[in-house]
C-alpha positions in Angstrom: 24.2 -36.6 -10.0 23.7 -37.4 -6.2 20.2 -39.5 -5.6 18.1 -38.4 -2.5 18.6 -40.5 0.5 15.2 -41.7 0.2 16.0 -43.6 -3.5 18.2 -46.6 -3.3 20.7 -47.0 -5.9 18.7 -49.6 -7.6 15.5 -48.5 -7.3 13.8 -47.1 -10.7 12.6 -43.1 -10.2 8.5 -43.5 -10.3 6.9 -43.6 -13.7 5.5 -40.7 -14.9 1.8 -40.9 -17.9 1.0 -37.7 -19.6 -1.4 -37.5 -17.3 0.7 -36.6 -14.2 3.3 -35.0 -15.3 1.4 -31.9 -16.2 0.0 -31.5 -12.5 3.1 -31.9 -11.3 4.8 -29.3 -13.1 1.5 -26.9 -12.0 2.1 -24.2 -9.2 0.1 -25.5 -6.3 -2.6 -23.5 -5.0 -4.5 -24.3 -2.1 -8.8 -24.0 -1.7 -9.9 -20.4 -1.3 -7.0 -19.1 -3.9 -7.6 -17.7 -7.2 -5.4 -21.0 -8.5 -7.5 -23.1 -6.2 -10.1 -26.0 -7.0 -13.5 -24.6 -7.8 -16.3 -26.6 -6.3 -18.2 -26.9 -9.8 -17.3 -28.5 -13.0 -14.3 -31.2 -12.9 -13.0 -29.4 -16.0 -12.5 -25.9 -14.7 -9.8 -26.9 -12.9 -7.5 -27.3 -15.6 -4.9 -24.8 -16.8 -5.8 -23.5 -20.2 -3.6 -21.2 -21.8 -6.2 -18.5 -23.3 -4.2 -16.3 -26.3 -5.6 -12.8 -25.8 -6.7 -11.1 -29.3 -4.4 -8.1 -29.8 -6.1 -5.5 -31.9 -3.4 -3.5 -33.6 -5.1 0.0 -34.8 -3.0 1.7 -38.1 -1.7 5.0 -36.6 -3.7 7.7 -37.4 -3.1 9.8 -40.8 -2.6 12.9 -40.7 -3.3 15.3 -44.1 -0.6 18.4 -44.9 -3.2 21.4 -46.0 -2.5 24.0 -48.1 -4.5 27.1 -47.9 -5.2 29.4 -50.4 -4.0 33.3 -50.1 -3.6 36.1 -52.6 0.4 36.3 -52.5 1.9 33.0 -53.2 2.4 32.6 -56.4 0.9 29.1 -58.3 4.4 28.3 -59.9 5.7 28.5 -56.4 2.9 26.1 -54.7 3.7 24.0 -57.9 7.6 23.3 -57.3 6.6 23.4 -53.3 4.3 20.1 -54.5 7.4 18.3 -57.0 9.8 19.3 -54.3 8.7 18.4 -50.7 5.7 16.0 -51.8 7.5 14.3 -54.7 4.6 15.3 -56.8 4.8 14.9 -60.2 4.1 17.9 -62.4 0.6 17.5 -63.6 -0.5 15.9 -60.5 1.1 19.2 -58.3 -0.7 21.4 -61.0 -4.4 19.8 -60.2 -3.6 20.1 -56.3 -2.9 23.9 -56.9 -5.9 24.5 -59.2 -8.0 22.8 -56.4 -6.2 25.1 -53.5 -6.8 28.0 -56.0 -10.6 27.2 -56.2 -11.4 25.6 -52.9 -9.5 27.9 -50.6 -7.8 24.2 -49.7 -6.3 21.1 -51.2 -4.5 18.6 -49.7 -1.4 17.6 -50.5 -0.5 14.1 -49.0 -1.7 11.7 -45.9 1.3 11.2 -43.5 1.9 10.1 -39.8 1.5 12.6 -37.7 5.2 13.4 -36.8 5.9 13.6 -40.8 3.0 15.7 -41.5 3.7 18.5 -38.7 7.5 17.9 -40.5 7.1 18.9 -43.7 4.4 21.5 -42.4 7.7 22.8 -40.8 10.0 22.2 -43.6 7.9 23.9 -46.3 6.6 27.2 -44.1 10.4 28.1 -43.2 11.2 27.6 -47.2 8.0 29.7 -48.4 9.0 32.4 -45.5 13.0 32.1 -47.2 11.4 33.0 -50.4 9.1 35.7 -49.0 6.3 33.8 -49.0 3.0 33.8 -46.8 2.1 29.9 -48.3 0.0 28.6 -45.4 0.3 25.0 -44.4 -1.1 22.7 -41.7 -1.3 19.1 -40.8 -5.0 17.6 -40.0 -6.5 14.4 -38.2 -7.7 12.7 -41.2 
C-alpha cells in the first residue's frame, strides 16, 4: 500500500477514540443544510438511526356465499361443500340446512384471489351438471 506524500515512512497514522471516528465516517454537511448543525441543543446534532414501525395489516378475507334457489338440489350443494371446500359430511350438511333456511350460508373465509377461484371453479361445475347453484365471494 502506497502512503500519501504527506506521511513519512515512520511516522505512526493519527490515533483515532471512539469518539472521532464516528464523525469522521459522517457525510459532511455544511450550516443551512438539512444534515447541517442546528443552532439549539448540542445533542441534536448527532446521527441517530430511528427504526420506523412497520404495521403489517393480515390481507383482507374474503367469504365464498352460497345462495339459496329452488333448483339445486341439497345432495348436490352437499358434495359441492366435501368437494371444493373439503368439508366434512356433517359439517357440509349444517352449511346447506343454513343456505336452505337463510337464503345464505357461507362456506369458507379465503384471500380474495382464492375466494373469486373457487366462486369460478364451482359455478362452471354446477352449470356442467345443469345447475343454477349461485355463488359469490364477499369482503368479510
Amino acid at each position: 500500500m502506497a502512503m500519501p506524500s504527506s506521511v513519512s515512512a515512520g511516522a505512526k497514522p493519527p490515533a483515532f477514540d471512539n469518539h472521532t471516528l464516528p464523525m469522521l465516517l459522517r457525510p459532511h454537511a455544511g450550516p443551512g443544510t438539512p444534515n447541517g448543525p442546528s443552532k439549539g441543543n448540542p445533542d441534536e446534532d448527532a446521527d441517530v438511526a430511528v427504526e420506523q414501525e412497520r404495521k403489517v395489516q393480515k390481507p383482507k378475507r374474503w367469504k365464498v356465499v352460497f345462495h339459496n334457489d329452488d333448483y339445486t338440489t341439497r345432495e348436490f350443494v352437499i358434495d359441492v361443500l366435501t368437494r371444493f371446500f373439503e368439508k366434512d359430511e356433517s359439517e357440509a350438511t349444517f352449511i346447506m340446512l343454513s343456505i336452505h333456511h337463510k337464503g345464505s350460508g357461507v362456506a369458507g373465509l379465503y384471500p380474495k384471489d382464492v375466494a373469486e377461484s373457487k366462486v369460478d371453479q364451482v359455478t362452471k361445475h354446477a352449470r356442467g351438471h345443469g345447475m343454477p347453484l349461485r355463488l359469490t365471494a364477499e369482503p368479510e
